[in-house]
C-alpha positions in Angstrom: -47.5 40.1 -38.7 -46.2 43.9 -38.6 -42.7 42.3 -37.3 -42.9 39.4 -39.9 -43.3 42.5 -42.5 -40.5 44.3 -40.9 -37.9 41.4 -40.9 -38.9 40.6 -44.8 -38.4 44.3 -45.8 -34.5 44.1 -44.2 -33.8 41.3 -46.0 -35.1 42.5 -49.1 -33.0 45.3 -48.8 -29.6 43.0 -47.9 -30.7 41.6 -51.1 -30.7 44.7 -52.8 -27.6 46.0 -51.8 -25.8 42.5 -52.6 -27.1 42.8 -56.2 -26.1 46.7 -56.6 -22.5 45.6 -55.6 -20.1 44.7 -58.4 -19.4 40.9 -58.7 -16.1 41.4 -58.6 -16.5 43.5 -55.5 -18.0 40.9 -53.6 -15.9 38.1 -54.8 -12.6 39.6 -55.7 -10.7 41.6 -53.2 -7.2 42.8 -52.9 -4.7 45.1 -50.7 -0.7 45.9 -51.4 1.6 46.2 -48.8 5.7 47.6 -48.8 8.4 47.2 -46.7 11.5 47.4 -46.8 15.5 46.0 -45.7 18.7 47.1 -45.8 21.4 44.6 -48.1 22.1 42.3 -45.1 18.0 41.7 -44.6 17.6 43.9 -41.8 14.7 45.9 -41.7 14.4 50.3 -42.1 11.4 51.2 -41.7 9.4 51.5 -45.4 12.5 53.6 -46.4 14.1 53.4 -49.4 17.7 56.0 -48.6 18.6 58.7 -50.3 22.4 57.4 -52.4 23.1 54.6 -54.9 23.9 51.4 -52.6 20.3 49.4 -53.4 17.8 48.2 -50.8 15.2 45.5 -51.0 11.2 46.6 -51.5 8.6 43.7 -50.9 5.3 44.4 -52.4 3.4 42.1 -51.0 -0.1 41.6 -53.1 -2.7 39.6 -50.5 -5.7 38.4 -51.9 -8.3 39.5 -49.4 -11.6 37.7 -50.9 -14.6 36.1 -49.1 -13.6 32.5 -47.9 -16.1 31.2 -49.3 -15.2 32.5 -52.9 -13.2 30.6 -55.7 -11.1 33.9 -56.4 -7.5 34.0 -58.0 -5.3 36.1 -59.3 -2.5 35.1 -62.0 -1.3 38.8 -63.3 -0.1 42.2 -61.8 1.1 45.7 -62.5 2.6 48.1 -60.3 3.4 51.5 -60.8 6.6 52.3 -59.8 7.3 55.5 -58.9 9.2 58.6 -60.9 12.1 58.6 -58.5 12.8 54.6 -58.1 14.9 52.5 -60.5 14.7 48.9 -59.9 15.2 45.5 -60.8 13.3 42.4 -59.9 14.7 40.0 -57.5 12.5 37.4 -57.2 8.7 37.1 -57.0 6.4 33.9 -55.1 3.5 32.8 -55.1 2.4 31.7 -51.4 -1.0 30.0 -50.5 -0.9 28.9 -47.1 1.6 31.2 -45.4 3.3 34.4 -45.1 6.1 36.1 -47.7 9.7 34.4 -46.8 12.9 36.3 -45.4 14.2 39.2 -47.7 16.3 38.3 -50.5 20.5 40.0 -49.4 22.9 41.9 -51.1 20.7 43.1 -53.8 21.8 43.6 -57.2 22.3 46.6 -59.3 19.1 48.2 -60.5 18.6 48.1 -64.3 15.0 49.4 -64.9 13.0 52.6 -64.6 13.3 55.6 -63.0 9.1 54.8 -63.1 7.1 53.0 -65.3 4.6 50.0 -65.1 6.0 46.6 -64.3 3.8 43.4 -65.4 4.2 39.9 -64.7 2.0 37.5 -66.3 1.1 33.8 -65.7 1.8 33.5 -62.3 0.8 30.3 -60.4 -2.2 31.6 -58.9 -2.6 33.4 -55.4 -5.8 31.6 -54.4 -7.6 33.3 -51.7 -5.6 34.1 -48.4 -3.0 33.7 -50.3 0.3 36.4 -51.3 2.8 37.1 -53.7 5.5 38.0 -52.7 7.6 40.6 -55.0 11.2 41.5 -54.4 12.8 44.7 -55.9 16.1 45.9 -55.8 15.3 49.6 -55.3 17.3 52.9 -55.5 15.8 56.8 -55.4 16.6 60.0 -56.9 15.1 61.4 -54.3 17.1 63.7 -51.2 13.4 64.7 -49.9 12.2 62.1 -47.2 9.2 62.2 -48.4 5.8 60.0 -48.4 5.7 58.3 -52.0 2.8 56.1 -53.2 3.1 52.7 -55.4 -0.1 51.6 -57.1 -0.8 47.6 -57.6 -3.3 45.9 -59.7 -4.3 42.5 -59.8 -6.2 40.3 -62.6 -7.5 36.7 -62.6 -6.2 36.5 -66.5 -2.5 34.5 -67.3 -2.4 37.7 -69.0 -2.5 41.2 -67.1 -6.5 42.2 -68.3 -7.5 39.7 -69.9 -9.4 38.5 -67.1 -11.2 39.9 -64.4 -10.1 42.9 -62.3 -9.7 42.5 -58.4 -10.9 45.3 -56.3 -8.7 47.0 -53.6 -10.2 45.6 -50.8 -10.6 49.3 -48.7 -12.8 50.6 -51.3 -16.6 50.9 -49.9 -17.6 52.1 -53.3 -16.5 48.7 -54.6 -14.8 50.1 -57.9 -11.2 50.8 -57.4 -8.9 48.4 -58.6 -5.9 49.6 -57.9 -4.2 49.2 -54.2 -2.1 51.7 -52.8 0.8 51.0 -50.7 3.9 53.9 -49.8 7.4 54.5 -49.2 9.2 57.4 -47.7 12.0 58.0 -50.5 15.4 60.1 -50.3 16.1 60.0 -46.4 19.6 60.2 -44.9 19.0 56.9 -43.2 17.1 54.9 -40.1 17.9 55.5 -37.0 16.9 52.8 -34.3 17.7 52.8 -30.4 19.7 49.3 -30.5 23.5 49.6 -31.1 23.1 47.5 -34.2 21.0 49.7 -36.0 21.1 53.7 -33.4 23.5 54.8 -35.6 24.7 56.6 -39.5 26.4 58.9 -41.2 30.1 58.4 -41.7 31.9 55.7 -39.7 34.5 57.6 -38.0 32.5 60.3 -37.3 29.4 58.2 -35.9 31.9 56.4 -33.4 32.9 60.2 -32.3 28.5 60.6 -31.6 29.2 57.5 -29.2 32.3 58.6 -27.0 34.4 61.0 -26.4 36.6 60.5 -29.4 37.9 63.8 -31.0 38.7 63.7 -34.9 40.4 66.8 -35.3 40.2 67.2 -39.0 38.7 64.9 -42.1 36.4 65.3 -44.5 33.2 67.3 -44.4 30.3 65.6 -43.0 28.5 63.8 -39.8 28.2 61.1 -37.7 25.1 60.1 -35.5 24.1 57.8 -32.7 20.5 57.8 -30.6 19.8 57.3 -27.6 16.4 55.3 -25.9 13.4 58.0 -26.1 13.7 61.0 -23.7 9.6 59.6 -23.0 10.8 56.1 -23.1 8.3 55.3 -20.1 5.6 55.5 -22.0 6.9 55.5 -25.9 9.0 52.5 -27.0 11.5 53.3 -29.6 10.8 52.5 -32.8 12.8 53.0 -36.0 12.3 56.7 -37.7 13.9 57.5 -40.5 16.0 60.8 -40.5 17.7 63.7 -43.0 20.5 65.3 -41.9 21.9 67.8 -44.5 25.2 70.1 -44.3 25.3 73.6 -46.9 28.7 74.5 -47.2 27.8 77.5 -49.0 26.5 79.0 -45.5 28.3 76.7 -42.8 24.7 75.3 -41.7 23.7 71.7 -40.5 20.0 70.1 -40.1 19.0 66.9 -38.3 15.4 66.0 -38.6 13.6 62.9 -37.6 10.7 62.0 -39.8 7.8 59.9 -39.0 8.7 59.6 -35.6 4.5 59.5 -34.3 4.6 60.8 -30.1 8.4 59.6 -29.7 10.4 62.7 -28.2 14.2 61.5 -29.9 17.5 61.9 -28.3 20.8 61.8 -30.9 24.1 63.5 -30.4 26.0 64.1 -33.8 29.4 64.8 -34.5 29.6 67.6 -37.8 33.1 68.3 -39.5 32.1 71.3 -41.3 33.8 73.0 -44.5 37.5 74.7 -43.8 36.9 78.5 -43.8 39.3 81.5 -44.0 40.0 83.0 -40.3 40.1 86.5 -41.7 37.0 86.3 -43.3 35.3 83.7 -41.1 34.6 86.8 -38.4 34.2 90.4 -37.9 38.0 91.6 -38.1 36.8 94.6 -36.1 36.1 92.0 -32.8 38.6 89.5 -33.3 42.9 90.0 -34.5 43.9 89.1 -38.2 45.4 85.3 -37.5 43.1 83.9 -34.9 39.4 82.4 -34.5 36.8 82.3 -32.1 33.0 81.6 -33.0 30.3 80.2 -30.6 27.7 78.6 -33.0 24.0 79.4 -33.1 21.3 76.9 -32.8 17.4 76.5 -33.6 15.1 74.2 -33.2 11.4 73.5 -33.4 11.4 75.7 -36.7 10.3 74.2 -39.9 13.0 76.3 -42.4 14.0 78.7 -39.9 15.8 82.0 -41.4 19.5 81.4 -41.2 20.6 85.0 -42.3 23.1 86.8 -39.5 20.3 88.3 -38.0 17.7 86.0 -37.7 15.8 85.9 -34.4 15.2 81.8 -35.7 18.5 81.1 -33.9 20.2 81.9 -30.1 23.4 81.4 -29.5 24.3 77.8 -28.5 24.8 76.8 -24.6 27.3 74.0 -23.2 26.0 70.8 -22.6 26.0 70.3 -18.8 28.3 67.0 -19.6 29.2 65.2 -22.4 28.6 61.9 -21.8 30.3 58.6 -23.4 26.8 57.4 -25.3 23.2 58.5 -25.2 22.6 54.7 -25.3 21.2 53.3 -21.3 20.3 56.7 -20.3 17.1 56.8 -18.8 14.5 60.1 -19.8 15.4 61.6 -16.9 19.4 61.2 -17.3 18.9 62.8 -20.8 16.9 65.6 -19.5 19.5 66.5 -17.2 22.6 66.9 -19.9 20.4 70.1 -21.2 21.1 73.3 -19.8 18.5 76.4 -18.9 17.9 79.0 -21.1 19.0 82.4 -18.9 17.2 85.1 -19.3 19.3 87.6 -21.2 18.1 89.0 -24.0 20.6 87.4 -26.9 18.9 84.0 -25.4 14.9 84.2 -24.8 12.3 85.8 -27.5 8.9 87.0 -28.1 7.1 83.8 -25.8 4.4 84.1 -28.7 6.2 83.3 -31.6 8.9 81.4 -29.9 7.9 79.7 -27.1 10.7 77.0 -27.0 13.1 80.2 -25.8 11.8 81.1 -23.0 13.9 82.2 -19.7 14.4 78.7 -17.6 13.3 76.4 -20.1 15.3 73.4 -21.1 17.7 74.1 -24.6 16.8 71.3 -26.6 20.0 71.3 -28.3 23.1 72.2 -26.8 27.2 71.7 -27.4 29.3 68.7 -25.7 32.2 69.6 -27.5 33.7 72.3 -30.1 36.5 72.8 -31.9 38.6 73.9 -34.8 41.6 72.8 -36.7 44.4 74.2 -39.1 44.5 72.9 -42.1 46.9 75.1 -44.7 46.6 78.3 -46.3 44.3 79.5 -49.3 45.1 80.9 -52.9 45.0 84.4 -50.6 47.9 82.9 -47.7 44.7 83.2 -45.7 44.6 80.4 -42.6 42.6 77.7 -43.1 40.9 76.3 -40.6 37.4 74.0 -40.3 35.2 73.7 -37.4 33.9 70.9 -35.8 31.0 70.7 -33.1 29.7 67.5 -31.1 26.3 68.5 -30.2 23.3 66.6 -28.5 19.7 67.2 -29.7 16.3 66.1 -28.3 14.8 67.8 -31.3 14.6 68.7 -35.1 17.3 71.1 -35.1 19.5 73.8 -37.2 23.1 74.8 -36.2 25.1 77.1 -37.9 28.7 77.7 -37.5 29.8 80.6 -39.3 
């Protein structure tokens, strides 16, 4: 009897809890979901990059109800974020399936930056079922940065003027909007196939793979990776990167973003702004005419101090070879194109504040090749000449050159 009394009082109180839930809680559930492809379809990653070329954004809305529920959804909003302008490609309802292959060659976007987007009467997404919205996206933003998109969902032909779904993660029950993100205003993607390892310009991105010298051009980059220096145990996976050059102070940054436990090998080629030769250096050290700099390098520094005397930087070592492509080599074949840190003082610091320089430790970035080329005189008849460095990294570094 005492058991009988137990078993009734737990389902009493299933009961309960059923009838405290919100109907629509119970009945009505929903999730978003993003991702995103280059023009020609291929995938990068939940990135929409940084310039004006358009990718494509799926939002795919899922409805997640019970199977045993008769729950639909014709209507939904999305909140578009400040930085994205956009215009809608296409959008499917699909019961009985996944969301198709990506739309290609997007068009020119013609709404936002932000704002809420509404479609109405939609032939209902029946339970297990998606629809599947295509933007054609663009950002403001140069940040590389996590950015959220808010969906809603309603059973009305009209957004809310039916019921409300419920995002589907909420144990509360209550929230009705679904929350998907983007990372916004990255350089690029960077993968460890040679159809998708590589970025930056063209011409300088086949210089990252061989051994290729451009002597002069414009400024910027060009990058290529490699497989993962822990490729045994981390497979490579796309990441998304920035990689910014300041002219003003003759600086270049490579950082991978979202990269989770993968240790990332690129070598980048940087064609950096022509400079003055009798201002570039100390005229005390070095005869009026002529230039000689060895570049300093960082790494493992959020923002590191890039002021002449900053103990952010040491002075850049020589790769121990420079090899044709990063791409084939195993972790231990990258490992070995890094040279030691010696232990001089210019080269090793405090071990508590910096212990990626200490004596006989690995340089995590290091110089394959260097250079500099003439290139005319300025409004002074001073030389003009710009520098330009090939440099392999197996972390988020900082180089300057002058």
């Amino acid at each position: 009897m005492k058991i009988m009394r137990h078993t009734l009082g737990v389902l009493l109180a299933i009961v309960l809890v059923a009838f405290a839930l919100p109907a629509s809680a119970a009945d009505k559930l929903f999730g978003i979901s993003t991702k995103t492809f280059s023009a020609n379809g291929t995938s990068i990653g939940g990135v929409i990059p940084a310039g004006n070329a358009p990718s494509v954004l799926l939002i795919d809305f899922f409805n997640q109800s019970p199977p045993n529920t008769n729950s639909v959804f014709k209507s939904i909003q999305v909140a578009v974020p400040s930085d994205v302008s956009y215009k809608v490609i296409s959008g499917t309802t699909v019961n009985g399936g996944v969301c198709g292959a990506p739309p290609t060659n997007p068009p020119a976007t013609n709404a936002g930056p932000g704002g809420t987007l509404t479609l109405n009467g939609l032939t209902g997404v029946k339970v297990g079922g998606h629809f599947c919205l295509y933007l054609a996206v663009t950002t403001s933003s140069t940040s590389c940065t996590s950015i959220p998109w808010g969906g809603q969902a309603n059973t009305g032909q009209t957004f809310g003027g039916g019921q409300p779904f419920i995002d589907f993660t909420d144990p509360a029950g209550v929230r009705q909007t679904s929350t998907a993100y983007t990372t916004d205003g990255c350089t690029g993607i960077l993968g460890c196939d040679t159809g998708n390892n590589s970025g930056g310009n063209p011409n300088y991105s086949s210089v990252a793979f061989g051994n290729k010298v451009v002597t002069v051009g414009p400024v910027g980059f060009g990058i290529a990776r490699g497989a993962n220096v822990n490729s045994d145990t981390q497979a490579c996976v796309l990441v998304p990167y920035q990689f910014t050059i300041d002219q003003g102070n003759g600086t270049a940054n490579f950082n991978a973003m979202s990269k989770g436990n993968q240790i990332v090998a690129v070598e980048y080629f940087v064609m950096f702004p022509a400079v003055a030769v009798e201002t570039d250096v100390d005229p005390a050290h070095l005869p009026t005419g002529w230039t000689q700099l060895r570049p300093r390098v960082s790494w493992n520094i959020d923002n590191p101090d890039t002021s002449a005397n900053s103990t952010d930087f040491i002075p850049a070592l020589a790769c121990t070879t420079t090899p044709d492509t990063l791409v084939g080599l195993s972790p231990a074949q990258l490992g070995a194109l890094l040279p030691q840190i010696p232990a001089l003082p210019n080269f090793t610091r405090d071990s508590g504040t910096y212990p990626q320089y200490q004596p006989g430790m690995p340089a995590k970035v290091c110089i394959a090749q260097q250079g500099w080329t003439a290139v005319g005189l300025d409004d002074q008849g001073h030389t003009l000449v710009q520098y330009w460095v090939k440099v392999i990294d197996e972390a988020d570094s900082w180089i300057i050159v002058h």
